[in-house]
Backbone as CSV, one residue per row, in Angstrom:
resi,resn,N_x,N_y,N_z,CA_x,CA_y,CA_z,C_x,C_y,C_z
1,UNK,-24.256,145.874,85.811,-22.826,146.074,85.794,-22.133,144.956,85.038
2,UNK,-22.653,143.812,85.176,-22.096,142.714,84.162,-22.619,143.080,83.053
3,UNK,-23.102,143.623,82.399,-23.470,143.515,80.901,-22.604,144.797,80.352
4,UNK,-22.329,145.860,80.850,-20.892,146.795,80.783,-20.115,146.706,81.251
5,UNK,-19.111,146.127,81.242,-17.783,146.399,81.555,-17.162,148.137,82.103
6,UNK,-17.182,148.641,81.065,-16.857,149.983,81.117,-17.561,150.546,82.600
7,UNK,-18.609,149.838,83.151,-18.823,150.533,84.495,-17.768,150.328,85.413
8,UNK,-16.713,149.526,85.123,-15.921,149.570,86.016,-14.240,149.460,85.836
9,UNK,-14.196,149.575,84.607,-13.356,149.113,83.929,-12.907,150.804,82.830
10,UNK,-11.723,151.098,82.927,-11.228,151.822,81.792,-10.733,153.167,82.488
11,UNK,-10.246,154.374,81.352,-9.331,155.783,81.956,-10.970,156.649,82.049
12,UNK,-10.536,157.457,83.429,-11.645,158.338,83.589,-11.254,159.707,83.475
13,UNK,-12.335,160.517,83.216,-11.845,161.780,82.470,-12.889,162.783,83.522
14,UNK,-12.206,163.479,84.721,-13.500,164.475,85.434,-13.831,165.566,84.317
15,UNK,-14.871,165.999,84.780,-15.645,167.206,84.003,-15.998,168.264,85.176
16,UNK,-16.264,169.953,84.489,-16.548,170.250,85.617,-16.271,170.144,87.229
17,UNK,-14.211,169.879,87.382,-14.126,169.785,88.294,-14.155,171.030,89.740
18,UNK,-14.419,172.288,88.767,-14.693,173.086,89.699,-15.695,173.847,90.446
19,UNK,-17.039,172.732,89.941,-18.611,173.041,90.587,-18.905,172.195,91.209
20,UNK,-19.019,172.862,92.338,-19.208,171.374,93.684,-20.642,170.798,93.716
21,UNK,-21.502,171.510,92.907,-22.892,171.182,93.071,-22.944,169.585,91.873
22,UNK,-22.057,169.705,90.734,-21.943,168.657,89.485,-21.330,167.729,89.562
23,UNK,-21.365,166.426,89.878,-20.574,165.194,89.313,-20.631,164.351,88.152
24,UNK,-19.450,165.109,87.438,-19.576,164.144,86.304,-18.381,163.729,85.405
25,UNK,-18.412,162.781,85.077,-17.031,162.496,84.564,-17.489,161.830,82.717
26,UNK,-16.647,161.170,82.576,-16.589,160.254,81.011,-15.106,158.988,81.245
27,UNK,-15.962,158.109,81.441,-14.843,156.853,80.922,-14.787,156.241,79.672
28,UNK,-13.234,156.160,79.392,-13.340,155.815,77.894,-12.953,153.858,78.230
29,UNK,-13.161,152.923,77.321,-12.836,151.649,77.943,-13.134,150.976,76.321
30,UNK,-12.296,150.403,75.753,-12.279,149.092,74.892,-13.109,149.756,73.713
31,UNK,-12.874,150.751,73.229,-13.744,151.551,72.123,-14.679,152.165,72.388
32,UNK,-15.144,152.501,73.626,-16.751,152.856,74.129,-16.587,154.109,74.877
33,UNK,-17.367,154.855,74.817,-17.524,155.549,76.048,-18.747,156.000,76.943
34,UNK,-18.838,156.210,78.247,-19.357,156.042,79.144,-19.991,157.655,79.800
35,UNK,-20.781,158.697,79.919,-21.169,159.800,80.364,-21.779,159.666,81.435
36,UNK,-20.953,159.692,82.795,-22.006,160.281,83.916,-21.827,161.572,84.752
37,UNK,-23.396,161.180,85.096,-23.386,163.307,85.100,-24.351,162.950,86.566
38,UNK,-24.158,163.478,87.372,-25.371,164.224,88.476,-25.247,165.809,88.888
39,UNK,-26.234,166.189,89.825,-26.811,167.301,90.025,-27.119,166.668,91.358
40,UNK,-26.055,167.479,92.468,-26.349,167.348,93.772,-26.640,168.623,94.758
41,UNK,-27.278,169.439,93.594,-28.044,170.663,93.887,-29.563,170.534,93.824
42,UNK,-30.233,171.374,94.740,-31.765,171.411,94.511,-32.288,172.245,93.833
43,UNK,-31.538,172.768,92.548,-32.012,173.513,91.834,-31.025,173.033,90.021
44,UNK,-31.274,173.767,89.029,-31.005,173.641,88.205,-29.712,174.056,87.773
45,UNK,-28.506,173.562,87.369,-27.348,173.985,86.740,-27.079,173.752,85.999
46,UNK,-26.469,174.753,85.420,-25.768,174.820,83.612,-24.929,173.449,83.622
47,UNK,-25.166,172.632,82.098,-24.348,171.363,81.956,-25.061,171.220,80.639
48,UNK,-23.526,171.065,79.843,-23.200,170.463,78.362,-23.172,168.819,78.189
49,UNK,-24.448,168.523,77.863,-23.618,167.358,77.162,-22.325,167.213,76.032
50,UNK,-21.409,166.342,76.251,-20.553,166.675,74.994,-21.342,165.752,74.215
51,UNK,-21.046,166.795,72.704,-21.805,166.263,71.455,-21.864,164.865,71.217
52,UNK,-20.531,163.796,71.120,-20.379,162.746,71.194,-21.691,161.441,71.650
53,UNK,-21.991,162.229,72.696,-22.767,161.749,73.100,-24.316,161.872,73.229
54,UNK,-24.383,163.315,72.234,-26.013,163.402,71.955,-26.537,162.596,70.509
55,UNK,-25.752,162.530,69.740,-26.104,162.174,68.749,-25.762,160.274,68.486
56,UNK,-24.813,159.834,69.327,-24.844,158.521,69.340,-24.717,157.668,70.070
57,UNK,-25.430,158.260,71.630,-25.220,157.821,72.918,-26.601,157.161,73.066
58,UNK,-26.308,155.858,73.800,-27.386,155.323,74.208,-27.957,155.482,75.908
59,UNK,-28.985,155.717,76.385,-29.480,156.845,77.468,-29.763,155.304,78.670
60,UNK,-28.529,154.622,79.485,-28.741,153.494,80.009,-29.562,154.066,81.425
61,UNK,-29.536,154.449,81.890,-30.151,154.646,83.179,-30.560,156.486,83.426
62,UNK,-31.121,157.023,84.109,-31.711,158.156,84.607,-32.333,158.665,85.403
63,UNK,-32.719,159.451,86.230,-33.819,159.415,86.959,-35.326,160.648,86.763
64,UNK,-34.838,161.174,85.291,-35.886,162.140,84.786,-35.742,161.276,82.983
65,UNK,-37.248,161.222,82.744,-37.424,160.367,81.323,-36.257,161.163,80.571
66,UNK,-36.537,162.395,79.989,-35.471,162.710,79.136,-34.431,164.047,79.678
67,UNK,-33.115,163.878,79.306,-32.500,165.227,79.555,-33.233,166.974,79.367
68,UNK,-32.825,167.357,79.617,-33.024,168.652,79.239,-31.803,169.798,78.705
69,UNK,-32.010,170.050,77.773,-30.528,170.166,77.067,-30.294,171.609,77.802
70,UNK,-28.871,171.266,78.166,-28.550,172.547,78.701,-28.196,172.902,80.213
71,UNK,-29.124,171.963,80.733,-28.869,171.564,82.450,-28.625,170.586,82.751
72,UNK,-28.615,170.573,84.533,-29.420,169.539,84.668,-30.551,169.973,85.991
73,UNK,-31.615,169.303,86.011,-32.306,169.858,86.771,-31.932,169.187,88.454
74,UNK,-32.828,170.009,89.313,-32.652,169.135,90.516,-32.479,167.877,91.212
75,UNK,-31.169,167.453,91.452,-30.891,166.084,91.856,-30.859,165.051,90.472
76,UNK,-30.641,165.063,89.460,-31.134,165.090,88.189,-29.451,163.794,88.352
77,UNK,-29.402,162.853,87.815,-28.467,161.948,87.979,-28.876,161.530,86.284
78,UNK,-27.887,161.048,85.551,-27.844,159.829,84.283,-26.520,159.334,84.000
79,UNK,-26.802,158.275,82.941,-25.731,157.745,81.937,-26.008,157.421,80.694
80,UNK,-24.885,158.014,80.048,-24.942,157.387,78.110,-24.139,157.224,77.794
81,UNK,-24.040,155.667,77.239,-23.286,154.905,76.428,-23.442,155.409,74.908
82,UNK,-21.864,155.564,74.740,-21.735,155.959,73.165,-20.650,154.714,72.910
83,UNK,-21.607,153.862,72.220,-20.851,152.752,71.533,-20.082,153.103,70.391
């Protein structure tokens, strides 16, 4: 958390605020932005990464090696920094 700021710091933007199974938002902070996403379902749900962040997001934490484009899978939590 000390080496980002933006984890705690900046305007937050919900996503998907009307699927109770998805938490995920985007903070924007000091030029950067921030993608977190979970899956507090035991099964798989539809979820977009926004583009922004596939092509120049850096993948800081997760708990499955790589996304799976398109979902997220069960209990499936991350973050990407798009510097």
């Amino acid at each position: 958390r000390k080496e980002y700021d933006i984890l705690a710091e900046g305007d937050y933007e919900l996503l998907y605020e009307d699927e109770p199974d998805i938490f995920a938002y985007i903070r924007s902070w000091n030029g950067q932005k921030l993608l977190v996403a979970a899956n507090f379902h035991g099964g798989e749900v539809p979820f977009v990464i926004p583009e922004e962040f596939c092509d120049h997001g850096v993948r800081l934490i997760g708990n499955y090696e790589e996304g799976k484009r398109g979902t997220l899978r069960p209990y499936e939590a991350f973050m990407i920094l798009n510097q």
